[in-house]
Structure formats: C-alpha cells, structure tokens
PyMOL Python script that loads the backbone (N, CA, C, O; Angstrom):
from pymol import cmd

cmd.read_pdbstr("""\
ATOM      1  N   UNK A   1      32.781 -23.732  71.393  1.00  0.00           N
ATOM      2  CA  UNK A   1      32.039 -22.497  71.247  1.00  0.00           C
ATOM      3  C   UNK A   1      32.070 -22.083  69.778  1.00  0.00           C
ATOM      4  O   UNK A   1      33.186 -22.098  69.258  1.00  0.00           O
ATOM      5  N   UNK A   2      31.082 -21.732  69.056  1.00  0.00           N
ATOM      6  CA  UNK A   2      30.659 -21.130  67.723  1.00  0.00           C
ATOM      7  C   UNK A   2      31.330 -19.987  67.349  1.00  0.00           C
ATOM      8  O   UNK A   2      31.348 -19.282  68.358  1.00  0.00           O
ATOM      9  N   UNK A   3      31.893 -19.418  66.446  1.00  0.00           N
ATOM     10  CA  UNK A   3      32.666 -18.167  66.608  1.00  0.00           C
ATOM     11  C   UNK A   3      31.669 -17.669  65.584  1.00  0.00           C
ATOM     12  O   UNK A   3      31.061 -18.316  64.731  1.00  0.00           O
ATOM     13  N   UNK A   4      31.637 -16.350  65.865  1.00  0.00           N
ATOM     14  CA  UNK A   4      30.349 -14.901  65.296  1.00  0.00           C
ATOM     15  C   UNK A   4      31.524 -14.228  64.316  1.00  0.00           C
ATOM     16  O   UNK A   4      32.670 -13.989  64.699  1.00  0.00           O
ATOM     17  N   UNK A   5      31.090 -14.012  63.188  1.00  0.00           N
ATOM     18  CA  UNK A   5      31.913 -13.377  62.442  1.00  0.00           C
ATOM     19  C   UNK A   5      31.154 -11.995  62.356  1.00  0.00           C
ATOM     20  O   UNK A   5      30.011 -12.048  61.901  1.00  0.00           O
ATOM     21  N   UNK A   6      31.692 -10.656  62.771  1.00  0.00           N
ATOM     22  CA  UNK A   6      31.300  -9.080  62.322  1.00  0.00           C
ATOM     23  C   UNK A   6      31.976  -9.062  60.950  1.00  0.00           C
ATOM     24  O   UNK A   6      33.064  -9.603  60.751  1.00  0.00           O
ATOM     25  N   UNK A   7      31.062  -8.215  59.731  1.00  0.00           N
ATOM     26  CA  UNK A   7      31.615  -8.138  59.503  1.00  0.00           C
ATOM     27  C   UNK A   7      31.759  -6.153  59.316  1.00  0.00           C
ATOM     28  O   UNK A   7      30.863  -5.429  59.749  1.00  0.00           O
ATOM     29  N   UNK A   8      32.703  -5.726  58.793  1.00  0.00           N
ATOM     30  CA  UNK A   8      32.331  -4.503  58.885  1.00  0.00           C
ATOM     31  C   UNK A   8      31.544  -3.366  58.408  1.00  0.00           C
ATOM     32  O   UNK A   8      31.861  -3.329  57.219  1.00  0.00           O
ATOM     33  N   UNK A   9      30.783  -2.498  58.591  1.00  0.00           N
ATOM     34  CA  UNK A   9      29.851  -1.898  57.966  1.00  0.00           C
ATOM     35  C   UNK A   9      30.379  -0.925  57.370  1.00  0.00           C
ATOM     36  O   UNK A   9      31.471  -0.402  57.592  1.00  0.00           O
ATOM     37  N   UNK A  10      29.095  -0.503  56.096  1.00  0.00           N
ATOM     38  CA  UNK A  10      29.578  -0.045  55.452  1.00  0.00           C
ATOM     39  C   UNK A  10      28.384   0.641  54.508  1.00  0.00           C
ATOM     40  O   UNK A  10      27.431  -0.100  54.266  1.00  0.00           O
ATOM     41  N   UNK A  11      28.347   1.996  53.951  1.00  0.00           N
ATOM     42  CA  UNK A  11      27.100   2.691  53.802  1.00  0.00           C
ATOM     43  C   UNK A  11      26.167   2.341  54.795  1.00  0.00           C
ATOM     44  O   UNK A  11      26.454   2.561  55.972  1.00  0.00           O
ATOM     45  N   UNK A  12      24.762   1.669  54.397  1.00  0.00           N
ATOM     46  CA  UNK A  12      23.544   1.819  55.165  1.00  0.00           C
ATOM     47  C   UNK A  12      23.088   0.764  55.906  1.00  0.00           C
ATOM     48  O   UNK A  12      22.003   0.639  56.472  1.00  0.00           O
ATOM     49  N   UNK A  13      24.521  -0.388  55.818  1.00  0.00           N
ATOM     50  CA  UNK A  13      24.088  -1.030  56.253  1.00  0.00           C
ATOM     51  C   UNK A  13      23.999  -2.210  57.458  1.00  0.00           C
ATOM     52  O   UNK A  13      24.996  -2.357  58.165  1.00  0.00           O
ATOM     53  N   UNK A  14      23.106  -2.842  57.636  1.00  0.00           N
ATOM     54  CA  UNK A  14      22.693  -2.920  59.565  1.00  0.00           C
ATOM     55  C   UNK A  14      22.608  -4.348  59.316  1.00  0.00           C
ATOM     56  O   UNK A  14      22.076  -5.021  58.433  1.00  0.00           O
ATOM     57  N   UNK A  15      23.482  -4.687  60.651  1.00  0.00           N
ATOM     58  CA  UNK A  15      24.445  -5.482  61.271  1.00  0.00           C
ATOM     59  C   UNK A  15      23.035  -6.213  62.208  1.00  0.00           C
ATOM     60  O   UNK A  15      22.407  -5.570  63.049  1.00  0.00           O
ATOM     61  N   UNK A  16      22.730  -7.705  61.828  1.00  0.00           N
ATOM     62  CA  UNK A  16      21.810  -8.325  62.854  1.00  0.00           C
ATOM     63  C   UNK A  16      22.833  -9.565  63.592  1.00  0.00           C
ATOM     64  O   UNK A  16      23.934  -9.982  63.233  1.00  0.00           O
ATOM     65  N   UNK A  17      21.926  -9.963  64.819  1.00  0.00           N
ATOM     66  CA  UNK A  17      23.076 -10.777  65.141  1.00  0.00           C
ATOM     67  C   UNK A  17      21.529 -12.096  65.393  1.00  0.00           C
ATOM     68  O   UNK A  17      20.515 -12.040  66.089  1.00  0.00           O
ATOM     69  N   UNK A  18      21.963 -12.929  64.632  1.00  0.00           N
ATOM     70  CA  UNK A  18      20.939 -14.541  64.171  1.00  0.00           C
ATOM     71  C   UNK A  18      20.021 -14.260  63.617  1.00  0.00           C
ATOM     72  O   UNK A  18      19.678 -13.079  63.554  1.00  0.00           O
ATOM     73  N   UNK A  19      19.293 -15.283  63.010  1.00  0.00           N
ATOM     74  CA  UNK A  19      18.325 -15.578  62.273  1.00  0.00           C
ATOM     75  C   UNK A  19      17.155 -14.698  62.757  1.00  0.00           C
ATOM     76  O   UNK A  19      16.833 -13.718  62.086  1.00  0.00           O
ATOM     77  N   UNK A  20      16.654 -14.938  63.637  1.00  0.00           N
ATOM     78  CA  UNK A  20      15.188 -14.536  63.612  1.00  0.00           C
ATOM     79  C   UNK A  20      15.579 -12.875  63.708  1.00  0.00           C
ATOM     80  O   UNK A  20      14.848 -12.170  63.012  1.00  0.00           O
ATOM     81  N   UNK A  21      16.669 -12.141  64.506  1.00  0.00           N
ATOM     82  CA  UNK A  21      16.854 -10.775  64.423  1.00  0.00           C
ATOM     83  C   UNK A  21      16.651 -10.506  62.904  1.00  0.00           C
ATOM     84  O   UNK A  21      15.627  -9.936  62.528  1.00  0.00           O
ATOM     85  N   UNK A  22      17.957 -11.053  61.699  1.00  0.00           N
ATOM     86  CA  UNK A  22      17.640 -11.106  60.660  1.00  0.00           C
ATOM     87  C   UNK A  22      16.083 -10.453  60.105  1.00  0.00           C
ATOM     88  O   UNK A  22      15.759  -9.300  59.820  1.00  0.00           O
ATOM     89  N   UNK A  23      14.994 -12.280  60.096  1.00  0.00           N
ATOM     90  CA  UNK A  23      14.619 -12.082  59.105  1.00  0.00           C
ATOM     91  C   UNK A  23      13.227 -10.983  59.893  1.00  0.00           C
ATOM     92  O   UNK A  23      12.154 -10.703  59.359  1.00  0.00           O
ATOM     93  N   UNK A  24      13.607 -10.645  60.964  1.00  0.00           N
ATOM     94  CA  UNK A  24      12.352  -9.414  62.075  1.00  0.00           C
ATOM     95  C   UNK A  24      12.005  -8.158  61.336  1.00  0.00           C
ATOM     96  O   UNK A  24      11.004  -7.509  61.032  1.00  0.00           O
ATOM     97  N   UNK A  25      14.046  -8.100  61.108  1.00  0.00           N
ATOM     98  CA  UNK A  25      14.445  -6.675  60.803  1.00  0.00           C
ATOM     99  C   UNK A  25      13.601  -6.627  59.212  1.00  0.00           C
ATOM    100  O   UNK A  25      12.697  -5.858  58.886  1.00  0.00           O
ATOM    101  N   UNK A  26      14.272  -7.772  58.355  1.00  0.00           N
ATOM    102  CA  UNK A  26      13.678  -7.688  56.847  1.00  0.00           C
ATOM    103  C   UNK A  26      12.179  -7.392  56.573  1.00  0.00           C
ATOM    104  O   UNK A  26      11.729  -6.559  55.787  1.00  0.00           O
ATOM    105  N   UNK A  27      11.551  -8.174  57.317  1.00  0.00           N
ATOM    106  CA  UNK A  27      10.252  -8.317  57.262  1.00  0.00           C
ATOM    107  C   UNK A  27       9.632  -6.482  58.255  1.00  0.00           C
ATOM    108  O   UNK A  27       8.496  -6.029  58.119  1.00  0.00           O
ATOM    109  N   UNK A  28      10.165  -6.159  58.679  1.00  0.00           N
ATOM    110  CA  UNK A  28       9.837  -4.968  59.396  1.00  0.00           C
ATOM    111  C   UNK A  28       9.661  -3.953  58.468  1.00  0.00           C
ATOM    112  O   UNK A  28      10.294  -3.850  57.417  1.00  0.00           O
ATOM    113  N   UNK A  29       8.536  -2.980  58.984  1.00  0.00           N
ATOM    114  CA  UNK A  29       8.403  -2.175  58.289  1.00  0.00           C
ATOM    115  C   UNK A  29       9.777  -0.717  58.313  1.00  0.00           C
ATOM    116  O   UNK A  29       9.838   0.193  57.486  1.00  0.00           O
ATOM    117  N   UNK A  30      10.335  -0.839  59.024  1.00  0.00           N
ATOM    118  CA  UNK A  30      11.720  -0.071  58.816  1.00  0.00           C
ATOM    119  C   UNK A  30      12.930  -0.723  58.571  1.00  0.00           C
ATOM    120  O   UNK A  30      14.011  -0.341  59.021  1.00  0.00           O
ATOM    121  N   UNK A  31      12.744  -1.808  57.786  1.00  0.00           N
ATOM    122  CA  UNK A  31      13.652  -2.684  57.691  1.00  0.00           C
ATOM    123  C   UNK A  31      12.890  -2.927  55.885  1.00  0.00           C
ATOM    124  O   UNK A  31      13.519  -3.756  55.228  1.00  0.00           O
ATOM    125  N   UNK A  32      12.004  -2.459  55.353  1.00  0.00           N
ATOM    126  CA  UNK A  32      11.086  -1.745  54.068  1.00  0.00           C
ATOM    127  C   UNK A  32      12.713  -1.466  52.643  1.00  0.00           C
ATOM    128  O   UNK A  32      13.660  -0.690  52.522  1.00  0.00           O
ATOM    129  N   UNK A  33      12.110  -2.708  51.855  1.00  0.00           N
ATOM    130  CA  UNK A  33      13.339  -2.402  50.904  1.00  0.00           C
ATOM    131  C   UNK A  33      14.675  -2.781  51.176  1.00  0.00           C
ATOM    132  O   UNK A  33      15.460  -2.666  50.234  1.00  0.00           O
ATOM    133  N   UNK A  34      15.109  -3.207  52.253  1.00  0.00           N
ATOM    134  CA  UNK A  34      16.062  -4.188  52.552  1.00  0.00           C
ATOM    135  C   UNK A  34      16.312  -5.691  51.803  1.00  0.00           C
ATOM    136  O   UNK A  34      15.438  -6.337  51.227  1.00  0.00           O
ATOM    137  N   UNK A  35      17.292  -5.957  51.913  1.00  0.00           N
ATOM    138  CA  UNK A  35      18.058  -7.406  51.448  1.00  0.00           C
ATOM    139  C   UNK A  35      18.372  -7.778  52.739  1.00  0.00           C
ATOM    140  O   UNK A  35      18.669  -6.941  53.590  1.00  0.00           O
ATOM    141  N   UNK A  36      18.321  -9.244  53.007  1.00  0.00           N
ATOM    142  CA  UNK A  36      19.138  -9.940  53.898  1.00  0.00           C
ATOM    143  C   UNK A  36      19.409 -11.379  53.695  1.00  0.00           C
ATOM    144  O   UNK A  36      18.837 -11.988  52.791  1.00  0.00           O
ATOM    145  N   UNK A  37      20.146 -11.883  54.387  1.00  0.00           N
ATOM    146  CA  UNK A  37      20.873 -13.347  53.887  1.00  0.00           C
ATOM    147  C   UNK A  37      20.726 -14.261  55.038  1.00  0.00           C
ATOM    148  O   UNK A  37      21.388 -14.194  56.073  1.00  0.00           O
ATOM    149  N   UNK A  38      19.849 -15.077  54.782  1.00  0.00           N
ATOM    150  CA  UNK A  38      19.215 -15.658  56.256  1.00  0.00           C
ATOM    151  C   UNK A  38      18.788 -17.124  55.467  1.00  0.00           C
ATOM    152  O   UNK A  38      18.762 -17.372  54.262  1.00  0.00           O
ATOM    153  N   UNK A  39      18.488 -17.929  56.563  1.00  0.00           N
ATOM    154  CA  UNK A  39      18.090 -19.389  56.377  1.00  0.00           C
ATOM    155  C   UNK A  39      17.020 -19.497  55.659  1.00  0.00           C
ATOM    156  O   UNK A  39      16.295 -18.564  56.007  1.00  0.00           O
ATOM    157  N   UNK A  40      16.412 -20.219  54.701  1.00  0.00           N
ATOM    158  CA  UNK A  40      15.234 -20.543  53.719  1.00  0.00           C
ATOM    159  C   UNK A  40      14.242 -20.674  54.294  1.00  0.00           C
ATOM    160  O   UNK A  40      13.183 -20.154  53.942  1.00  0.00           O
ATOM    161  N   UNK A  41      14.452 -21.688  55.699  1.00  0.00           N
ATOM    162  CA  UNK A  41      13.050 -21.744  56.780  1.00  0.00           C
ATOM    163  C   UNK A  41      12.740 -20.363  57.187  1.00  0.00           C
ATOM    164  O   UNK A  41      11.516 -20.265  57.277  1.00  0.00           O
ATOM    165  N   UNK A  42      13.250 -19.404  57.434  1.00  0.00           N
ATOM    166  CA  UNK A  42      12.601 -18.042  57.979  1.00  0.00           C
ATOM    167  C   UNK A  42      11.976 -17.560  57.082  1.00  0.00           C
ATOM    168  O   UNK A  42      10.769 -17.348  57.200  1.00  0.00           O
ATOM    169  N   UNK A  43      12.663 -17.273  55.966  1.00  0.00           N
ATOM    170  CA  UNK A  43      11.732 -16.496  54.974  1.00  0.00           C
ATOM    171  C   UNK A  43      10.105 -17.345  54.754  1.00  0.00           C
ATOM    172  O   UNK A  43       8.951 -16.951  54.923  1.00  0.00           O
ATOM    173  N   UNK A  44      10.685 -18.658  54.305  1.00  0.00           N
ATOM    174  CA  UNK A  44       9.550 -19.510  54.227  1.00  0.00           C
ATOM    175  C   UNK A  44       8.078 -19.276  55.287  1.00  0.00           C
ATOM    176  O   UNK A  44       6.891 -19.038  55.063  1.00  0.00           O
ATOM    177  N   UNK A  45       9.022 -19.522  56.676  1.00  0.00           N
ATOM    178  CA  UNK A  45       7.958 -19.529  57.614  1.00  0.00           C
ATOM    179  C   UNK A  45       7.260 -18.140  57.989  1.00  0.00           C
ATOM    180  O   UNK A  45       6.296 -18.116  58.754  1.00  0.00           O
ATOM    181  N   UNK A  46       7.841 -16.884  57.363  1.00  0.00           N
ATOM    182  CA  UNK A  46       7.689 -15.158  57.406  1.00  0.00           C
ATOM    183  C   UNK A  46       6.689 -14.820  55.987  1.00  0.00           C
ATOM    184  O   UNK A  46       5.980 -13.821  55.872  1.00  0.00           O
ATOM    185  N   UNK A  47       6.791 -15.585  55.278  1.00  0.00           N
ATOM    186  CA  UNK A  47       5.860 -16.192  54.221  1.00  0.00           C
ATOM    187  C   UNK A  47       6.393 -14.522  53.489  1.00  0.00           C
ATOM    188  O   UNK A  47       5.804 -13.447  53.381  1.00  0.00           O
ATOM    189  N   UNK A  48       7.588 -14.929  53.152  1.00  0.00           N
ATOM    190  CA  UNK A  48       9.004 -13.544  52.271  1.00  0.00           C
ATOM    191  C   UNK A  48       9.220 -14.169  51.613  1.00  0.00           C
ATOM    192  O   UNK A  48       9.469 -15.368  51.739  1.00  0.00           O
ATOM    193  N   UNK A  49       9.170 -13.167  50.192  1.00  0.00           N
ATOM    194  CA  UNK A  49       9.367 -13.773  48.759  1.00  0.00           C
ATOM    195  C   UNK A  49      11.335 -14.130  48.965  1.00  0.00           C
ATOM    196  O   UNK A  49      12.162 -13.290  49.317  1.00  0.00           O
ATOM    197  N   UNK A  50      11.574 -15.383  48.665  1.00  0.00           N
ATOM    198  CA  UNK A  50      12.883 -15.686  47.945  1.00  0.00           C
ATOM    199  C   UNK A  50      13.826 -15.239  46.539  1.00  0.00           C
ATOM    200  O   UNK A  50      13.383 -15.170  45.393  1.00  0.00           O
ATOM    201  N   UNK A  51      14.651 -15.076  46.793  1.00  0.00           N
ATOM    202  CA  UNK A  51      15.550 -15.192  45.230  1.00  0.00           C
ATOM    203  C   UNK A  51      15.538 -16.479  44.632  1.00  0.00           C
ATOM    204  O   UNK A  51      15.824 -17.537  45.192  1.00  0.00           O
ATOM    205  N   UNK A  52      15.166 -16.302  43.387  1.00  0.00           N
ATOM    206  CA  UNK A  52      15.243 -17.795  42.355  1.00  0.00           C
ATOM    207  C   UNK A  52      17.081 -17.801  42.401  1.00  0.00           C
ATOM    208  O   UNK A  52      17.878 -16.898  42.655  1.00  0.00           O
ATOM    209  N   UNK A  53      17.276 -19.239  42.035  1.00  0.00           N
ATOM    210  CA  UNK A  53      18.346 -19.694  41.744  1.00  0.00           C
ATOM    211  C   UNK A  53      18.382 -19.725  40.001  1.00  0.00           C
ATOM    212  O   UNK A  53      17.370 -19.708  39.301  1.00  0.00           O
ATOM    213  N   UNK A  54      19.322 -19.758  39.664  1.00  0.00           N
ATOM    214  CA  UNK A  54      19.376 -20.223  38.276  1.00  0.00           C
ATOM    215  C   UNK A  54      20.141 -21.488  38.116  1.00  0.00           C
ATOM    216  O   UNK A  54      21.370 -21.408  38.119  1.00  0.00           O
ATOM    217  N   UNK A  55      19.688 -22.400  38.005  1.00  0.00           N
ATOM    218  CA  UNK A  55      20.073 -23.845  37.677  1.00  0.00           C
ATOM    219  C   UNK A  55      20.629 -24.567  36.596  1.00  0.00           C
ATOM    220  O   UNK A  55      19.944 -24.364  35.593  1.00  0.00           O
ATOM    221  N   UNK A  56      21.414 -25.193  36.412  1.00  0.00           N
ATOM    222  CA  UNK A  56      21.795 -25.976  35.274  1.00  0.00           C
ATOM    223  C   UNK A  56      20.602 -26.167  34.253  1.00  0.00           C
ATOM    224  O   UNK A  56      19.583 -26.849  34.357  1.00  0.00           O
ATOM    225  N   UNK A  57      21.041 -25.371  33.262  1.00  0.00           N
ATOM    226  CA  UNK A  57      19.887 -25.750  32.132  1.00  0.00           C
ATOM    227  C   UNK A  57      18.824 -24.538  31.955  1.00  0.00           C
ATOM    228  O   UNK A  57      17.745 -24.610  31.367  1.00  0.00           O
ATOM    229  N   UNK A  58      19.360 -23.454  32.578  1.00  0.00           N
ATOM    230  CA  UNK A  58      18.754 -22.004  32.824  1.00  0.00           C
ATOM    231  C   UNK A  58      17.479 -22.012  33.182  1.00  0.00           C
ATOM    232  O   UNK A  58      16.594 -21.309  32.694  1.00  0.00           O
ATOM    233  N   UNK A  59      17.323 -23.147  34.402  1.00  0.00           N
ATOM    234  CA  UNK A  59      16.131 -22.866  34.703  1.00  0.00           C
ATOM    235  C   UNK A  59      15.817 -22.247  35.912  1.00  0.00           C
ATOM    236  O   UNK A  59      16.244 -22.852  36.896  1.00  0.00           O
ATOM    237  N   UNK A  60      15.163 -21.164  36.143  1.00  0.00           N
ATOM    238  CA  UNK A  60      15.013 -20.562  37.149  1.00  0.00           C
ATOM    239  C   UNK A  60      13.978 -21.063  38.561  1.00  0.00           C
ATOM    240  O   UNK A  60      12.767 -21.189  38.380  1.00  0.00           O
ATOM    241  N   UNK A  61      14.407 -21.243  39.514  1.00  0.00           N
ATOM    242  CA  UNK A  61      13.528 -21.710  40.891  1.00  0.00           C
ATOM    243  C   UNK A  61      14.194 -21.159  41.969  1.00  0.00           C
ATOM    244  O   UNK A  61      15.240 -20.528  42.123  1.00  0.00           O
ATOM    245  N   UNK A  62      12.962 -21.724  42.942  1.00  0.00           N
ATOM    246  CA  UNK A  62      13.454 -21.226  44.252  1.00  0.00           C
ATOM    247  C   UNK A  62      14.318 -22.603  45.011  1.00  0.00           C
ATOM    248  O   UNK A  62      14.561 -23.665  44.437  1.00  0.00           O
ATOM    249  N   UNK A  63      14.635 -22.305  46.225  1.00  0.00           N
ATOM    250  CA  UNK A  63      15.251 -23.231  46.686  1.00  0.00           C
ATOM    251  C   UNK A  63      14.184 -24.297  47.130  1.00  0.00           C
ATOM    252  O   UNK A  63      13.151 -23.675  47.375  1.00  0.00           O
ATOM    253  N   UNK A  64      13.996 -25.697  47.343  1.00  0.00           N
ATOM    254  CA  UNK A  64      13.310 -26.131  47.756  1.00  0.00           C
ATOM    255  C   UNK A  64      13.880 -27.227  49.053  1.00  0.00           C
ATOM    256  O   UNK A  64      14.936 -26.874  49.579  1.00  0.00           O
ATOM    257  N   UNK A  65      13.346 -28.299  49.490  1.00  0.00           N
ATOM    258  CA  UNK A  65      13.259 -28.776  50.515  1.00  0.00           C
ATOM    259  C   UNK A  65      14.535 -30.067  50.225  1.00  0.00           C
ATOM    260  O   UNK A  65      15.033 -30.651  51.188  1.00  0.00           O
ATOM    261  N   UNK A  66      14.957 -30.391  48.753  1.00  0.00           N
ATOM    262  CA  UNK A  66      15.906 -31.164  48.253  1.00  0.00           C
ATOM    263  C   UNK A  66      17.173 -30.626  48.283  1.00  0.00           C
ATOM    264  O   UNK A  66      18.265 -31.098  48.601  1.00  0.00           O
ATOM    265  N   UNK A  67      16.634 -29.002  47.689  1.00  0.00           N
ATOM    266  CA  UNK A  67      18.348 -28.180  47.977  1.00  0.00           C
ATOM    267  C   UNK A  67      18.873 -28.043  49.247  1.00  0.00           C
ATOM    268  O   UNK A  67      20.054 -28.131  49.582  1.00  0.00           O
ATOM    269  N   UNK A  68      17.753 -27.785  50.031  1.00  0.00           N
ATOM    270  CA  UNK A  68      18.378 -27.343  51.596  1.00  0.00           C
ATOM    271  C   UNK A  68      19.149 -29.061  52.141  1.00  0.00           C
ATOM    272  O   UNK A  68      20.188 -29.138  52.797  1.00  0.00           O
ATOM    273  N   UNK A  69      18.515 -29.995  51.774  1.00  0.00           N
ATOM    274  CA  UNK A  69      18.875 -31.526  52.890  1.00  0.00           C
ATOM    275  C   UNK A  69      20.031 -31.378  52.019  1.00  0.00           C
ATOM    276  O   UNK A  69      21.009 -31.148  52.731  1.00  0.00           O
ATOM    277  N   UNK A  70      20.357 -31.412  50.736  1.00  0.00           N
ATOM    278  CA  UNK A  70      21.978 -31.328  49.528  1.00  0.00           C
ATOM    279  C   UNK A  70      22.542 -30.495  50.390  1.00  0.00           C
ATOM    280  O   UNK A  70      23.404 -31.026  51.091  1.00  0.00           O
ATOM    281  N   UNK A  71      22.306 -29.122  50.616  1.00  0.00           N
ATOM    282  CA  UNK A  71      23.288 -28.210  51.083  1.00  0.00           C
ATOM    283  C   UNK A  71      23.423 -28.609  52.413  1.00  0.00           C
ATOM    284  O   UNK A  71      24.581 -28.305  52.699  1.00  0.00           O
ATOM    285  N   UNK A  72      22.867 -29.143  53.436  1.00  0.00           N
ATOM    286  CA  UNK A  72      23.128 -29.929  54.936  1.00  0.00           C
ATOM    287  C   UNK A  72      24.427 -30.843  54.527  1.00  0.00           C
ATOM    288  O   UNK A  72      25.602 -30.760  54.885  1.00  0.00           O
ATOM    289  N   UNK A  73      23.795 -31.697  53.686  1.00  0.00           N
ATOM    290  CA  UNK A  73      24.876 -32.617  53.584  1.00  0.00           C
ATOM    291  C   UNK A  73      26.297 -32.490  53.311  1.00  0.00           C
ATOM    292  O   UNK A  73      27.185 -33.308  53.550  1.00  0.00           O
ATOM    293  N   UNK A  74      26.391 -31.202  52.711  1.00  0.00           N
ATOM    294  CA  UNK A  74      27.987 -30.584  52.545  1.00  0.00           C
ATOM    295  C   UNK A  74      28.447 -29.396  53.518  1.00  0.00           C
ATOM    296  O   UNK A  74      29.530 -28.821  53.629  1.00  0.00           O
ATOM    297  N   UNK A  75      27.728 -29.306  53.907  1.00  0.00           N
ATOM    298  CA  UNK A  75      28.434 -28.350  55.156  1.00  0.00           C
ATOM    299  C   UNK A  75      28.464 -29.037  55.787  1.00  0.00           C
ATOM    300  O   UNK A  75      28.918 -28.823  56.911  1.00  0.00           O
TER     301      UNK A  75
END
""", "prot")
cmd.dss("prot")
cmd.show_as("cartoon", "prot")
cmd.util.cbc("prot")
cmd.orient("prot")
C-alpha cells in the first residue's frame, strides 16, 4: 500500500489529495492565482503555463519529455 503524506497547513493554504484534484483546483477559477506542485503531464495536458528550470549554463527552459524519462529513471 502507497503511504499519503499530509502535510500540515498553514496560512491559505489548500490541501488536494492527487493529481487531477491538484491540477482542477489550479486551473479553477477559485483556485485563480494559486501555485501547485503536480506532474508535468497535467499541466501540459490543462494546457498551464510551467516554471522554467534553470539549467547548467544559465539556460532557462521548461521541463521537457527527456527530463521527465531522466527523472523516471531515478526515482
């Protein structure tokens, strides 16, 4: 069984439980001006602007389809 980590709240902010709750809430219009920390495919597929990375060599991008299979491979 998967263990769910809470973690605790604190000022304004709201507690989703998986991905698609996540990126519902972000993309929602009362969910307007929010941050959230969710899988690359949701935002992608919610067609939600990403945070650039800053990369070796100060170059700024988004994550792409090479970073995500790299980051599979180490978790």
């Amino acid at each position: 069984m998967r263990e769910h980590r809470f973690y605790p709240q604190f000022g304004n902010a709201k507690a989703e439980n998986g991905s698609n709750n996540v990126i519902t809430y972000v993309t929602s219009s009362f969910g307007n001006g929010s941050i959230g920390y969710d899988e690359y495919a949701y935002a992608l597929n919610a067609h939600y602007p990403v945070v650039q990375v800053l990369k070796p060599g100060r170059l700024l991008r988004r994550p792409d389809r090479v970073d995500v299979a790299v980051a599979l491979t180490k978790a």
